[in-house]
C-alpha positions in Angstrom: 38.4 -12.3 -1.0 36.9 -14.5 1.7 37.3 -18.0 2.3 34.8 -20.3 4.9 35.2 -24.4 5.5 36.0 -24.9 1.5 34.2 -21.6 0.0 36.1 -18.8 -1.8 34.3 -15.6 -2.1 35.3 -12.9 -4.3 34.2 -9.9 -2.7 34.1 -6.3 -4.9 33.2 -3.0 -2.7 31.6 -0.3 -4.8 31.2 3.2 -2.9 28.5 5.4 -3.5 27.1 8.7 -1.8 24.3 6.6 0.5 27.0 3.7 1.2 28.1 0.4 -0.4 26.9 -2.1 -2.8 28.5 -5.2 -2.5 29.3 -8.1 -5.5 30.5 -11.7 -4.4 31.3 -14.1 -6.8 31.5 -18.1 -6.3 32.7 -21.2 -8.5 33.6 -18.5 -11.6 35.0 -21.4 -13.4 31.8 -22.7 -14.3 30.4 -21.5 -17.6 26.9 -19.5 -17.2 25.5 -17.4 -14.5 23.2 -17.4 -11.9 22.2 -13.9 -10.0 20.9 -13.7 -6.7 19.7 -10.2 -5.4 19.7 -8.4 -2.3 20.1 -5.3 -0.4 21.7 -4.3 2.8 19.5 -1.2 3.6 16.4 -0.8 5.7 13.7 1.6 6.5 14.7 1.7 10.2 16.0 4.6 11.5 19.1 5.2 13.9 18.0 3.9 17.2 15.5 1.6 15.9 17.4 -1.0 17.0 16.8 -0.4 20.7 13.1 -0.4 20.0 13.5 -4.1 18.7 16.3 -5.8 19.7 17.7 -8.8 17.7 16.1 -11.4 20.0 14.2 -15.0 19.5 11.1 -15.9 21.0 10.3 -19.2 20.1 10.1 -20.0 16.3 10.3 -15.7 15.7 14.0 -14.4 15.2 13.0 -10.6 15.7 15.1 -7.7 14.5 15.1 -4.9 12.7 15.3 -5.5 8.9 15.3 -9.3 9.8 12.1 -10.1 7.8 13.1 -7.3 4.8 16.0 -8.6 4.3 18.9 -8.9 6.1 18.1 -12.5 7.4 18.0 -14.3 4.2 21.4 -12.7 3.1 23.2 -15.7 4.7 20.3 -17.9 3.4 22.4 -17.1 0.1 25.8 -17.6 1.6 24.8 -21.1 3.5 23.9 -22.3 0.2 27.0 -21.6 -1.6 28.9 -23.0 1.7 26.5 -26.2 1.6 27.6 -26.3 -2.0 32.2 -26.1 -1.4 31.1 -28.2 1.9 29.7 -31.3 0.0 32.0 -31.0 -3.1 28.9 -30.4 -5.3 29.3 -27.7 -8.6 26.5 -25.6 -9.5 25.1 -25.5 -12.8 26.4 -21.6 -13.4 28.5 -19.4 -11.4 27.1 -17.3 -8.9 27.2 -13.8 -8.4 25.5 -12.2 -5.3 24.8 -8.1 -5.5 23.9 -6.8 -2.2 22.5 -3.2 -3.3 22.3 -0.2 -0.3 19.5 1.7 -1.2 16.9 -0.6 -2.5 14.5 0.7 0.2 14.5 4.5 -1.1 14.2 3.5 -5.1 17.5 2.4 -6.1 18.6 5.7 -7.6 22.4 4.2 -7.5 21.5 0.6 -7.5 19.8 0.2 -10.4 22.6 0.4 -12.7 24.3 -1.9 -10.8 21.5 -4.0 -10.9 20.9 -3.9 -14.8 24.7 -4.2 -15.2 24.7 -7.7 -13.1 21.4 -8.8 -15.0 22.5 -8.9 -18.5 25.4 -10.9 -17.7 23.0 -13.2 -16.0 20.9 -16.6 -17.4 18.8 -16.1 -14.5 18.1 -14.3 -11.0 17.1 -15.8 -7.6 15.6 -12.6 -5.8 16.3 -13.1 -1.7 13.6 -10.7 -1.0 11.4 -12.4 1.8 8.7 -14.6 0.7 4.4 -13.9 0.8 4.0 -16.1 3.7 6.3 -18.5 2.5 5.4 -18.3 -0.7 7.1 -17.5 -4.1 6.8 -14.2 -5.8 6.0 -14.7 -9.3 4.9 -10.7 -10.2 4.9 -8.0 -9.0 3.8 -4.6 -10.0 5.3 -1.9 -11.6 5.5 1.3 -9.1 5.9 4.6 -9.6 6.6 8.4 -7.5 4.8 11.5 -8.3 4.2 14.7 -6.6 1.8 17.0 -7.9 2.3 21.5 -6.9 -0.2 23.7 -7.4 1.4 27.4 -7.3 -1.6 30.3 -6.3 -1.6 33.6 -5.5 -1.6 34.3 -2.1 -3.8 36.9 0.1 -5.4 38.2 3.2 -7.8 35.8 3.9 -9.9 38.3 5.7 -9.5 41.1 4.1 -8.8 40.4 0.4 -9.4 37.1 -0.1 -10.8 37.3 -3.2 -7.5 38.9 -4.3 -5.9 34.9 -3.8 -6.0 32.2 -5.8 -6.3 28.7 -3.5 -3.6 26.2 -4.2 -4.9 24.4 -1.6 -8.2 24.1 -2.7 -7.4 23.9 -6.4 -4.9 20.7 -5.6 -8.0 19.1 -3.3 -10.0 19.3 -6.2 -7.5 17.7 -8.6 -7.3 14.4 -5.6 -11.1 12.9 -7.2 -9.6 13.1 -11.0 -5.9 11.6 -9.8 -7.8 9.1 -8.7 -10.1 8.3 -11.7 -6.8 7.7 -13.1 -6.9 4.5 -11.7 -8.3 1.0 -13.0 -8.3 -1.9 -10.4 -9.4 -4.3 -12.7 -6.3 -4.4 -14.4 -4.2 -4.0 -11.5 -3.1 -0.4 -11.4 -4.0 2.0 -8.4 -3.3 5.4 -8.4 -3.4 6.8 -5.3 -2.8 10.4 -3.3 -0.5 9.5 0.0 0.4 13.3 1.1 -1.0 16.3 1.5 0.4 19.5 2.1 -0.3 23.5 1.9 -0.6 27.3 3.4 1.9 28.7 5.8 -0.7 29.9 8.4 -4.1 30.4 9.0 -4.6 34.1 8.2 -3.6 33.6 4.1 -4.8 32.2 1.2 -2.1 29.8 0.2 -0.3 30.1 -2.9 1.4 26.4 -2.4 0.1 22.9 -2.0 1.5 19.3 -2.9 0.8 16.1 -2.9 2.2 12.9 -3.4 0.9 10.2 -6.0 1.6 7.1 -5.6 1.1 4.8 -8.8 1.2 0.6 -9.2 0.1 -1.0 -12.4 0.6 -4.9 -13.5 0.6 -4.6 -17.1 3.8 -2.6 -18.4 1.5 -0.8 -21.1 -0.2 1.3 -18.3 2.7 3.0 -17.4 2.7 5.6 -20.7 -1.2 5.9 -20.1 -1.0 6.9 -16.7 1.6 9.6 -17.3 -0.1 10.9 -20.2 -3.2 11.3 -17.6 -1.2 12.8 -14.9 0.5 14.9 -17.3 -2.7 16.2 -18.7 -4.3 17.4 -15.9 -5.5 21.2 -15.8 -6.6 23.7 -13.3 -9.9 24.9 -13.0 -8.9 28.3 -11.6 -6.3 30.1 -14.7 -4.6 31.9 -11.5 -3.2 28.2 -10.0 -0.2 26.9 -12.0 -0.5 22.8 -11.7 3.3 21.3 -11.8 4.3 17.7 -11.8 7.2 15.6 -10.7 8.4 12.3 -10.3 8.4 9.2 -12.7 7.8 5.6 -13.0 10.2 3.9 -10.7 10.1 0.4 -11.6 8.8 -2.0 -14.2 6.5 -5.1 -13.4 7.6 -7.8 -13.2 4.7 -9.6 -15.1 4.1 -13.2 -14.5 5.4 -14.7 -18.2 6.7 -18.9 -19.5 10.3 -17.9 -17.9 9.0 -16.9 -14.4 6.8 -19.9 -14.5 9.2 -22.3 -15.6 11.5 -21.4 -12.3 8.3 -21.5 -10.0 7.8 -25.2 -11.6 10.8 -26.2 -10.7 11.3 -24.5 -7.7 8.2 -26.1 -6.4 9.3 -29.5 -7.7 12.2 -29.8 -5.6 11.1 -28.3 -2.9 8.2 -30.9 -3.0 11.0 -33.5 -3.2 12.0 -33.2 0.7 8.0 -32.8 1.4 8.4 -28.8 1.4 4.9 -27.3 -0.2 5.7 -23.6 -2.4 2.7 -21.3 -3.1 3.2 -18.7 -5.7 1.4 -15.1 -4.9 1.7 -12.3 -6.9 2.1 -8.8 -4.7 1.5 -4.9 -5.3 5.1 -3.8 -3.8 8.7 -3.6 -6.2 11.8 -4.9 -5.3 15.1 -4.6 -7.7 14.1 -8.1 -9.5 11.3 -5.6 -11.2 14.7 -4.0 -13.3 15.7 -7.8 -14.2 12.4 -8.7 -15.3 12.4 -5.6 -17.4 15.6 -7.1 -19.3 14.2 -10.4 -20.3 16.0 -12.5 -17.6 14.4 -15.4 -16.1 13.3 -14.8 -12.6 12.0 -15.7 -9.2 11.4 -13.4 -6.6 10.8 -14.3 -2.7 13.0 -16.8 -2.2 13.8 -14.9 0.9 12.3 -17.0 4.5 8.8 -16.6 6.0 7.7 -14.0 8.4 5.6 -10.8 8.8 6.0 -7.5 9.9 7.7 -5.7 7.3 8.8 -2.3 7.5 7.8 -2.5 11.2 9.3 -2.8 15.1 7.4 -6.1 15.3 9.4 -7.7 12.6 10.1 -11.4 12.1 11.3 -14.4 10.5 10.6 -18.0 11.2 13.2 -19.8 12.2 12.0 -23.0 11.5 12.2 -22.3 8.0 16.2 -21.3 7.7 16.6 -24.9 6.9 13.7 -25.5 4.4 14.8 -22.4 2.5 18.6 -23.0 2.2 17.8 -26.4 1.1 15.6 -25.1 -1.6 18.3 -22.4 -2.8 21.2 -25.2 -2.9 19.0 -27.4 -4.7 17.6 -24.3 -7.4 21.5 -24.2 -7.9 22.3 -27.4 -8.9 19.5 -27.8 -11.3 
């Protein structure tokens, strides 16, 4: 339990293999609840830090994992404090889950996740915002590697003894990526490439990795079915697939919009404009939206630089964005 200038916290620790989620709760007499989302983790390795120290330079606040997400973290916490402070009651309680491995798929999260969301009326998602707008969809993503398994040989003396993975899983890359259909918002698209052992033999192994985002939550069966289909055009190569859809869309539906209206109402009401965009990457509010909760996503401050050394918030916005949380929960 923490307490801050009038705030209680109720703090729960849950350990898994790749570290520790976190649950707060706040003003749990209240009937209802409100979720807000977040994670801990970044993409940053060890040392990254030295590379870009936490610094400001003018309106930027620089840092590793500053922009995605760790800076609007407290964004959350100076809104419930803002709330104890000024003896105000929110419409729910609040519940807080800080996940710690958001950035590599959730693969403990999730549950976590799913568990907070069905308890939940509705989730505020403190992912950072599209240049200081709203996120009111996202797409669906997915992870897919694709082996082909040859025959290996001399490649000067018997090569016609081999069978090419490499070039049978090149020639699959063209018919992966008829897969996709931009106009509906899902991309299918080959990220790595990898084969042989050395230049003197054919190589018997390639993979790749497939990389798949799609807007409508229909397209995820039709995509599979298509990956899943594919065949080789040499008998001798063995075509294997792995991987899976990772995360539902979160499609822009009356409950997302309902939040953005309201959202942009009060943030209108201290002179504040709030765009809406609608962006190609997941975060863990995709697993809410897949439940039915009503959500809003990139509530999170304005910056750039994502998954980068040169990454920022604005600190000019702290302010403008803690306002807007404190008044989402009181309304």
């Amino acid at each position: 339990m923490a307490r801050s200038t009038g705030l209680t916290l109720n703090i729960e620790r849950i350990d898994v293999e790749v570290g520790t989620h976190f649950v707060l709760s706040a003003f749990d007499q209240v009937p209802g609840r409100t979720l807000l989302l977040g994670h801990t983790d970044t993409v940053h390795g060890i040392g990254s830090a030295k590379k870009n120290p936490t610094r400001i330079e003018g309106d930027r606040l620089y840092g590793c994992g500053t922009f995605d997400m760790k800076a609007n973290i407290p964004i959350a916490v100076a809104a419930l404090r803002c709330l104890a402070d000024n003896g105000l009651t929110p419409t729910t309680s609040i519940r807080i889950l800080l996940s710690c491995d958001e950035e590599v798929g959730s693969v403990s999260g999730r549950e976590y996740v799913e568990r907070e969301a069905e308890a939940a009326d509705r989730c505020f998602v403190m992912e950072p915002s599209a240049n200081g707008r709203v996120k009111t969809g996202r797409k669906g993503t997915g992870m897919f590697q694709l082996a082909a398994h040859g025959v290996p040989a001399h490649a000067g003396l018997e090569p016609e003894k081999g069978a090419n993975a490499v070039a049978e899983l090149a020639r699959q890359v063209d018919q992966i990526h008829s897969i996709a259909r931009p106009e509906i918002g899902t991309t299918v698209n080959v990220t790595t490439f990898h084969g042989g052992t050395t230049l003197n033999v054919i190589p018997d192994h390639a993979v790749c990795d497939i990389d798949v985002r799609y807007s409508i939550a229909d397209e995820a069966d039709r995509v599979v079915n298509e990956l899943n289909a594919l065949v080789s055009s040499d008998p001798r190569v063995r075509l294997e697939l792995g991987g899976s859809i990772n995360r539902p869309p979160l499609e822009r539906n009356d409950a997302v919009i309902t939040l953005y209206e309201r959202a942009r109402g009060l943030a209108a009401s201290f002179d504040y404009e709030l765009g809406e965009a609608q962006v190609g990457g997941g975060s863990d509010g995709n697993f809410v939206a897949a439940l039915g909760i009503p959500i809003l996503d990139g509530l999170g401050l304005a910056g750039d630089g994502a998954h980068t050394l040169d990454e920022y918030v604005l600190v000019s916005d702290i302010a403008k964005r803690a306002t807007l949380l404190t008044l989402l929960l009181t309304s």
